[in-house]
C-alpha positions, 0 to 999 in steps of 0.5 A: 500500500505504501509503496502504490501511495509513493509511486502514485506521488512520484507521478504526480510530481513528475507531471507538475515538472512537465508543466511547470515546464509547459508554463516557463517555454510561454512565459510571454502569454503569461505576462499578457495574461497577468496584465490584460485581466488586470485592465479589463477587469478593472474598467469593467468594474468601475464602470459598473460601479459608477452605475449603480453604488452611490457616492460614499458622502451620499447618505441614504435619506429615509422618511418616517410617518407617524399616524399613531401620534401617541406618546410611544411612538413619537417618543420612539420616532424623535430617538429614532431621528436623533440617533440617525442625525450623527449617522453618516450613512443614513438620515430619518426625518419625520414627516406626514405621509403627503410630503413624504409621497412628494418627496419620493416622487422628487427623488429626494427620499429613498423610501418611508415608513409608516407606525400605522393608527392604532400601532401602540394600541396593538403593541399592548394589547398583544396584536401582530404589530406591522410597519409598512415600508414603501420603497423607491423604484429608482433607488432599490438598493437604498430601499433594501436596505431600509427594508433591512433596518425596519425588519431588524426595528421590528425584531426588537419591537417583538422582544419588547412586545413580549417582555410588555406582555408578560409584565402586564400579565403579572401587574394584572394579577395584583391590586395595581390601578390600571393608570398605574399599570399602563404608566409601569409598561409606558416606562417599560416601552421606553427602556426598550427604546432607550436600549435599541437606539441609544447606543445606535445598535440599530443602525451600526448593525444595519446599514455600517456593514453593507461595505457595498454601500458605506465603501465601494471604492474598498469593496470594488477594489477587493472584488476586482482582486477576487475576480482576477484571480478567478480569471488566472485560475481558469487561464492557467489551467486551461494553457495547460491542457492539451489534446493527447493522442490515443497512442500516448494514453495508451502508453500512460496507461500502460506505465500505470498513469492514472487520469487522477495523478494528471489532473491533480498535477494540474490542479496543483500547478494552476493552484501554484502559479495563480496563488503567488500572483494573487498573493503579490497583487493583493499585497501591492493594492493592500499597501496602496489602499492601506489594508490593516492586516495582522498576521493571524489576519493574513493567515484567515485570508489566505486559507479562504483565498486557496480554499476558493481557488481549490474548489473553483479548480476541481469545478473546472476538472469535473468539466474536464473529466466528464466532457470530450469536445474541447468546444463544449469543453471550453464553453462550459468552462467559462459559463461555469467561471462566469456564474461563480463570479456573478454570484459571488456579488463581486460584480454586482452586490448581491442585494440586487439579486432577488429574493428568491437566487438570495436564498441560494447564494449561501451554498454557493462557495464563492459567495461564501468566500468572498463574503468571509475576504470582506468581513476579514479585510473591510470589517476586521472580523476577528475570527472565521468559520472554514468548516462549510468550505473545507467540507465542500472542498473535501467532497469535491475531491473525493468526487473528482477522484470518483469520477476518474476511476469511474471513467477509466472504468467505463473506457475500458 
């Protein structure tokens, strides 16, 4: 057994020299190759983000209507203003429903809310409390992600909905006048406003994370790296193949080369050469747009940037296994790498995406990566979670080495 692992390694050794090899004699395409990405990619996506993100010191404007006008709600609404008015991302006012329409249709509000009649009166009372968001059509990012920050409003609201309840439930049950008993859940009310927004819990939660919006310029930058290097990864190994004549498979064959250790050798040389320039790339951006890294940082990083790239090659290898017509081949290949990077969000932020592909992306391994590279770059997130991708890449092998045996098996 340890002698078949040893020489099955030896192979597999020997087929990265001959490619690495195969790389040195066009290292002119090479050089074009780094390059031309670069410039492509990055026109692209400056254009792209010109059209659709907002400038950094536009803040998101919203309107709030208060068609309650109780003691609650305008307690809540005024918190809810003056937590925003330091806000760079994002502003309330509170305004009547008239001028709120007026507003929206001038383009000067992205959307507005409303705490609709009889809010507070259903609050106490235990009733399903809703709060209607209408959002603008010419702004949808901006309207998403105040629907974002109501929903997240009304999570808090429940809480304090129920902890209202079980307090009046209790306060019922004693000899306590009902002024007093409403006075003790108005107190109750405002210790929960107090709470969520006096601390901009709310709004640093909300609307200070989406980097797309608060920080484009960062979050193009990095997408343009990560697209990049999807485009080396592909590129290379994709220089690498080559059509073998049945007379050299058979000869391999025979010498007990098994389609496994070729296409691992690939893997392995493409993953190489890709990695080094990517990593040479994102050091340069990170001392032109001053990245705060530690080392521990560098090392998440690095582990999601090959875990992606690994999973992105074997992807790519399947194609390559199963696939005959180098044609149907190529063009697989580049649908398969174009919707990996499309639904990563690094082209497009995925908030535009609808409802129902948003709830796909999650077990898409490049939209998990590259959510993980922003929280660690732009975000500074302290810790990371490599289990979900190492488990998918751990399967994509063992499908890929599947996959060749079976292969052979049926070629026989």
């Amino acid at each position: 057994m340890e002698v078949t692992i040893m020489l099955s390694m030896r192979r597999i050794l020997f087929f990265m020299r001959q490619y690495n090899k195969q790389l040195k004699k066009k290292w002119a395409t090479l050089l074009l190759l780094f390059l031309f990405p670069i410039i492509l990619i990055g026109s692209l996506l400056l254009l792209v983000a010109g059209l659709l993100l907002p400038e950094e010191d536009s803040p998101i404007r919203v309107a709030l209507v208060d068609e309650d006008r109780t003691q609650e709600t305008i307690l809540f609404s005024g918190l809810l203003e003056e937590t925003a008015s330091d806000n760079q991302f994002i502003q309330i006012i509170s305004i009547t429903k008239e001028n709120a329409v007026k507003l929206m249709e001038q383009n000067q509000i992205s959307s507005y809310f409303t705490f609709p009649s009889g809010f507070t009166e259903d609050l106490y009372e235990g009733q399903s409390v809703t709060v209607p968001i209408v959002g603008n059509p010419s702004r949808p990012t901006d309207s998403f992600l105040v629907k974002e920050l109501v929903e997240s409003m009304m999570r808090y609201i429940s809480v304090a909905q129920s902890t209202i309840l079980t307090v009046n439930e209790y306060a019922k049950k004693t000899d306590m006048p009902k002024e007093e008993r409403q006075e003790m859940m108005f107190q109750q009310f405002m210790d929960f406003s107090l709470y969520t927004l006096g601390k901009d819990k709310l709004l640093d939660e909300e609307m200070i994370t989406n980097v797309a919006t608060s920080s484009p310029t960062h979050y193009y930058i990095l997408s343009g790296w990560f697209i990049t290097m999807s485009v080396w990864l592909f590129a290379i190994y994709t220089i690498l193949g080559k059509e073998e004549h049945s007379s050299m498979l058979i000869r391999m064959k025979l010498f007990g080369v098994t389609t496994w250790q070729r296409i691992l050798a690939r893997i392995l040389v493409s993953l190489g050469y890709s990695l080094v320039v990517a990593a040479v790339a994102f050091f340069i951006i990170g001392e032109f747009v001053g990245f705060e890294f530690f080392f521990i940082d560098y090392f998440r990083f690095g582990l999601f940037t090959i875990l992606n790239a690994l999973l992105f090659l074997v992807g790519i290898a399947l194609i390559d296994v199963w696939i005959s017509s180098r044609k149907v081949i190529l063009l697989l290949q580049s649908f398969y790498t174009f919707v990996l990077i499309f639904t990563s969000g690094a082209v497009i932020p995925t908030l535009y995406f609808p409802q129902v592909i948003q709830g796909v992306l999650p077990y898409i391994f490049s939209y998990v990566s590259l959510n993980w590279m922003i929280d660690i770059v732009l975000e500074g997130r302290n810790y990371a979670n490599f289990i979900t991708l190492t488990v998918i890449a751990t399967i994509g092998l063992l499908l890929l080495w599947l996959s060749t045996v079976g292969k052979e098996r049926w070629i026989r």
